[in-house]
One Martini backbone bead per residue (centre of mass of N, CA, C, O) as a GRO file, in nm:
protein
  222
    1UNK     BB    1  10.062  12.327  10.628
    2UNK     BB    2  10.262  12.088  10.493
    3UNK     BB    3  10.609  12.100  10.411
    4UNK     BB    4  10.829  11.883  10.216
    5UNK     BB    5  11.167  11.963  10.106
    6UNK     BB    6  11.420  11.768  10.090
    7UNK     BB    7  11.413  11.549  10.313
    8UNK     BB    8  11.671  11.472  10.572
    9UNK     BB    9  11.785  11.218  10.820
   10UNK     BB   10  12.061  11.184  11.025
   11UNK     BB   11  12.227  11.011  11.290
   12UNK     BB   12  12.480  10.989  11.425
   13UNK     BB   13  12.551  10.713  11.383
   14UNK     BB   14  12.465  10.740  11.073
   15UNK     BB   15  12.156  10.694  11.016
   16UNK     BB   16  11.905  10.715  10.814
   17UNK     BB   17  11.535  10.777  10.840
   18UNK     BB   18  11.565  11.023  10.590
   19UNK     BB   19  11.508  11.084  10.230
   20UNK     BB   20  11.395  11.283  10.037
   21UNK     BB   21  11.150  11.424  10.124
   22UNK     BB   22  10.827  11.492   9.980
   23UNK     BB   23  10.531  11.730  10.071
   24UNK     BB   24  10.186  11.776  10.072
   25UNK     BB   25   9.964  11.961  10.303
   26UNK     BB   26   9.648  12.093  10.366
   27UNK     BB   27   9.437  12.216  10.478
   28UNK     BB   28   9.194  12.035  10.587
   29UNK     BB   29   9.324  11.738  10.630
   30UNK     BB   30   9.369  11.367  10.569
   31UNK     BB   31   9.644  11.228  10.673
   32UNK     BB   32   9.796  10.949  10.656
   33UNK     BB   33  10.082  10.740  10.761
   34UNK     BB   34  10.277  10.461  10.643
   35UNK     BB   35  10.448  10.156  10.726
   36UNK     BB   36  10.699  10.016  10.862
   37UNK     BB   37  10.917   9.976  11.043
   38UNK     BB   38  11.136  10.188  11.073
   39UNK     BB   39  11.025  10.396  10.804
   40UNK     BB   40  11.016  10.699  10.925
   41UNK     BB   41  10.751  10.822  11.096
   42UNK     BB   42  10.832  10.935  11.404
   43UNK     BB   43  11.049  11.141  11.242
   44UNK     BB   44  10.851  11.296  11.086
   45UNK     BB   45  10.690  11.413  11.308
   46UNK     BB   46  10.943  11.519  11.483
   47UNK     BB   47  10.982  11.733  11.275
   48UNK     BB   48  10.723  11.891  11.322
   49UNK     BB   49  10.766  11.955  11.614
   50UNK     BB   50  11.127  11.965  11.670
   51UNK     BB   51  11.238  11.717  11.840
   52UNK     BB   52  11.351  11.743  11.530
   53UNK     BB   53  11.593  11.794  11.268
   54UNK     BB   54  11.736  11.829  11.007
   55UNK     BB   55  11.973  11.799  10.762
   56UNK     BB   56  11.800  11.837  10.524
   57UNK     BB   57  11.608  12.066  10.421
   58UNK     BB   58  11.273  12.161  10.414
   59UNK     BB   59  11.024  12.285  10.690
   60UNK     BB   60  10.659  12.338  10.675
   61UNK     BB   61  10.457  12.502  10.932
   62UNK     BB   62  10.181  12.736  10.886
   63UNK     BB   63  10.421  12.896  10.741
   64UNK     BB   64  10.673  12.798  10.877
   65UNK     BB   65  11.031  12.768  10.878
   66UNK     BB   66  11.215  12.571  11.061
   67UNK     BB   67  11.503  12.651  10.954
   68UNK     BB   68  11.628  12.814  11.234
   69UNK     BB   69  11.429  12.757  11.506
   70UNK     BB   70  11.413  12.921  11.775
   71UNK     BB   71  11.376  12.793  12.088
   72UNK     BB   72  11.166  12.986  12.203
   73UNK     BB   73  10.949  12.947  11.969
   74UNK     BB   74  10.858  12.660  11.969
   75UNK     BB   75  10.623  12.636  12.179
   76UNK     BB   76  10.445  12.862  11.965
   77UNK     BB   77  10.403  12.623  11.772
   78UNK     BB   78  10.277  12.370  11.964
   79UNK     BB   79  10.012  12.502  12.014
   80UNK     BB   80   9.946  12.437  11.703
   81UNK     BB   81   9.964  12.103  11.833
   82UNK     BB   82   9.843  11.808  11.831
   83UNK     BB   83   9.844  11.486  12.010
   84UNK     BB   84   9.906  11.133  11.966
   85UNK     BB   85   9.943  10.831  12.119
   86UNK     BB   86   9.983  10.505  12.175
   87UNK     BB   87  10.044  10.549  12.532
   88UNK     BB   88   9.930  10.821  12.579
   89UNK     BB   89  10.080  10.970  12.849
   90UNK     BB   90   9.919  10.947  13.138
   91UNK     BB   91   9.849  11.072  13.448
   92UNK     BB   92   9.818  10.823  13.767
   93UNK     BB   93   9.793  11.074  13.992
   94UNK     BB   94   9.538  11.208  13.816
   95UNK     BB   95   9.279  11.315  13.659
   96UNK     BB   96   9.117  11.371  13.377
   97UNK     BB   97   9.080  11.684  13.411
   98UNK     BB   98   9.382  11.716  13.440
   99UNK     BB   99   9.517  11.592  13.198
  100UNK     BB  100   9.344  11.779  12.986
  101UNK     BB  101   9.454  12.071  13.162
  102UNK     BB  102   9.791  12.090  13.097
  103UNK     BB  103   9.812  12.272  12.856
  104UNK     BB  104   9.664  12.522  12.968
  105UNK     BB  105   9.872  12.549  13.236
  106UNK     BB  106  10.115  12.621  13.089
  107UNK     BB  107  10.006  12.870  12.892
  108UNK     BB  108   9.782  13.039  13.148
  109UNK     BB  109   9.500  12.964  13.161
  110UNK     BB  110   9.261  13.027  13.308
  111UNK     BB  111   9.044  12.857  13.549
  112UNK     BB  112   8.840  12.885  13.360
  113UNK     BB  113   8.867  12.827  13.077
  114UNK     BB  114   8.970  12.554  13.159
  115UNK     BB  115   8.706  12.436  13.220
  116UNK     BB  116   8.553  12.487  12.961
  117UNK     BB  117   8.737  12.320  12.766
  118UNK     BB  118   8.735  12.087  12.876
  119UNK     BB  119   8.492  11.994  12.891
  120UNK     BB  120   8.442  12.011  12.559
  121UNK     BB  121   8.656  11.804  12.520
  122UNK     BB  122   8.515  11.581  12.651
  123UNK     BB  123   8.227  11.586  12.500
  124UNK     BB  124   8.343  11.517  12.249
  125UNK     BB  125   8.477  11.198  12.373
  126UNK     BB  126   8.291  11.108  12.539
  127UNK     BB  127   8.387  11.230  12.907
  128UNK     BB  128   8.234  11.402  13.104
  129UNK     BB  129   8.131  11.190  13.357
  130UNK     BB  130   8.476  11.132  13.400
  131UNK     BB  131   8.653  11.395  13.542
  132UNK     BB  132   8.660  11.266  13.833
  133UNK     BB  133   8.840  11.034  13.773
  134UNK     BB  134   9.086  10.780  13.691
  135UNK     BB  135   9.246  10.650  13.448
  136UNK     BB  136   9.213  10.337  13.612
  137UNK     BB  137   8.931  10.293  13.522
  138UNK     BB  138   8.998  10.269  13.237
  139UNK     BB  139   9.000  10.205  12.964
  140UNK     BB  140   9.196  10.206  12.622
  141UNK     BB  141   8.962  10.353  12.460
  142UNK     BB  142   8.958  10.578  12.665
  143UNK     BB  143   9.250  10.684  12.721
  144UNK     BB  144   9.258  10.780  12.459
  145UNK     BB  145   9.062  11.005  12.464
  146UNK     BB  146   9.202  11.155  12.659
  147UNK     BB  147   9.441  11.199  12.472
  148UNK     BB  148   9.247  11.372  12.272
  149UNK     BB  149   9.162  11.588  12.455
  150UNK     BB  150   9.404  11.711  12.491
  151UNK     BB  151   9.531  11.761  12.189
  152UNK     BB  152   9.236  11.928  12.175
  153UNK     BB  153   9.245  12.186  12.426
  154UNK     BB  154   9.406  12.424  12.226
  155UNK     BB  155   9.301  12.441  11.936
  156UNK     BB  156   9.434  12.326  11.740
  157UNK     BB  157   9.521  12.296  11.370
  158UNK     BB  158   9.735  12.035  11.418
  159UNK     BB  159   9.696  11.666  11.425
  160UNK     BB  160   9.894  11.439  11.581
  161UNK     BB  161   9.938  11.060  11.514
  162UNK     BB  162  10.066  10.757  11.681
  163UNK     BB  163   9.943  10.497  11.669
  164UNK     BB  164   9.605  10.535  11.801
  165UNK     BB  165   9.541  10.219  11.755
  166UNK     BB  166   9.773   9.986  11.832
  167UNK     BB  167   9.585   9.874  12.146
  168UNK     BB  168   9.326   9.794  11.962
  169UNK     BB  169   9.038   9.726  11.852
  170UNK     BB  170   8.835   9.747  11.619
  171UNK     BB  171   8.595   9.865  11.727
  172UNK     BB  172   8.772  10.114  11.893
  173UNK     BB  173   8.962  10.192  11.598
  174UNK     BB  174   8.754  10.307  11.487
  175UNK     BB  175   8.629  10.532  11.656
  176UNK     BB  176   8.905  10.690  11.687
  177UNK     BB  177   8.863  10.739  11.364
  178UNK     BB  178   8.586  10.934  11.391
  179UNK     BB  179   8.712  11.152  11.576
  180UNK     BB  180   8.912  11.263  11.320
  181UNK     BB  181   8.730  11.332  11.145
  182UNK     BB  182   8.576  11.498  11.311
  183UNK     BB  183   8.783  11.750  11.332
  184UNK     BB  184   8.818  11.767  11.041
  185UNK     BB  185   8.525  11.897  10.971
  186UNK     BB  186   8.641  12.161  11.179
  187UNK     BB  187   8.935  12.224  11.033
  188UNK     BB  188   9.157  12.037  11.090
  189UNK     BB  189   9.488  11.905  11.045
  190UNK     BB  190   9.510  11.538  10.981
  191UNK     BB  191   9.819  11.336  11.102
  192UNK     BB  192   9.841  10.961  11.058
  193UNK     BB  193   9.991  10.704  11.200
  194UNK     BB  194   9.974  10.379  11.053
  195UNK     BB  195   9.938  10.028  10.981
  196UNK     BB  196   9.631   9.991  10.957
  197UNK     BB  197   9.548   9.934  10.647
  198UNK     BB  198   9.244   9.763  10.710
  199UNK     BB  199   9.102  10.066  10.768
  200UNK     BB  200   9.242  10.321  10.599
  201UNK     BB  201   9.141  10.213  10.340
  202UNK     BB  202   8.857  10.249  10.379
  203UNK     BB  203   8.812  10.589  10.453
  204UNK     BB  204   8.932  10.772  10.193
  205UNK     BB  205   9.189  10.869  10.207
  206UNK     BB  206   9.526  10.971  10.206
  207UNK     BB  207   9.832  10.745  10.139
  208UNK     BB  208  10.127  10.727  10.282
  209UNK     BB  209  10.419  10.580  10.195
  210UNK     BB  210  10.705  10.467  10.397
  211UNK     BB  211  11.036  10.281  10.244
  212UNK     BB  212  11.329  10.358  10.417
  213UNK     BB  213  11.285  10.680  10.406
  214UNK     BB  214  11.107  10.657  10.160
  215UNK     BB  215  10.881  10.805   9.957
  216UNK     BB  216  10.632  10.595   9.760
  217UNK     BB  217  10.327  10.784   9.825
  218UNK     BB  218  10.133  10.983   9.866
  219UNK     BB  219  10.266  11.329   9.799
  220UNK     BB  220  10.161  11.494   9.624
  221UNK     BB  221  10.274  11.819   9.556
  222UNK     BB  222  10.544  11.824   9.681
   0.00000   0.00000   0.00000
């Protein structure tokens, strides 16, 4: 599902935020990605996603080979995965059925399967009595659920979350990391970066872990 071969990022200034890392996840996998602040876990994601490109090597997704994929292609990269960030990033002046259905209506789907979608993924999130409900009404380990409906509510392949536990207490961190095993138990391939190591080391997955931009755990047949 995700490769890097000798994957390395400098940015212009200079920084390299990443430097020959490789690893291999494979499709319906649940897999950490841990490390110091600034140990360049954000943009091994937004390299995920193309938000960045690399300097050297290959990032293969889902198949596809990033390197040299047009501007126009990239659309429909992001629609096979879903984000979760860790300060939401949700619009408060929609409702949470608005907030959950804002990439159905840029993607062009239909009012009813619009409705049908968001519905099942508020449902999958415990949120669907909150639909008409405004984000500011919410704790902070709601408005992540509407966070996590929203980035799965157009049924992606791959789950990227970026610290998606970082403002929560431990007992609200748990929850929320269950929420990510049930996707992934339904065939999901889920990259969780992450700080919280006494958290993600109870649950038994795989954790690579970043140092200074190179891998130096957990990084698989890579």
């Amino acid at each position: 599902m995700i490769n890097f071969d000798r994957v390395s990022k400098r940015y212009p200034e200079g920084h390299e935020a990443l430097g020959e890392v490789s690893f291999n996840i494979d499709s319906d996998e649940l897999v950490f990605l841990t490390g110091h602040s600034g140990a360049g876990k954000s943009t091994l994601l937004k390299l995920i996603m193309l938000m960045e490109r690399p300097s050297r090597g290959q990032v293969i997704v889902n198949g596809q080979n990033l390197k040299g994929m047009a501007a126009s292609k990239i659309p429909q990269l992001r629609r096979d995965i879903g984000v979760v960030f860790q300060n939401h990033q949700l619009l408060f002046d929609r409702s949470i059925f608005d907030n959950v259905a804002l990439p159905l209506e840029i993607a062009g789907y239909q009012r009813r399967e619009v409705g049908r979608r968001v519905r099942a993924a508020l449902d999958k999130v415990g949120l669907l009595a909150r639909e008409k409900d405004m984000p500011i009404t919410l704790s902070g380990g709601e408005q992540q659920r509407v966070g996590i409906a929203r980035a799965v509510v157009n049924k992606p392949r791959l789950l990227l979350a970026d610290e998606p536990t970082g403002n929560l207490d431990p007992t609200l961190s748990a929850e929320i990391m269950r929420l990510f095993e049930q996707f992934n138990q339904v065939g999901v391939t889920v990259l969780i970066a992450s700080h919280d190591l006494a958290l993600i080391s109870r649950l038994q997955y795989r954790i690579m872990t970043l140092r200074d931009g190179r891998m130096i755990t957990g990084a698989g047949d890579g």
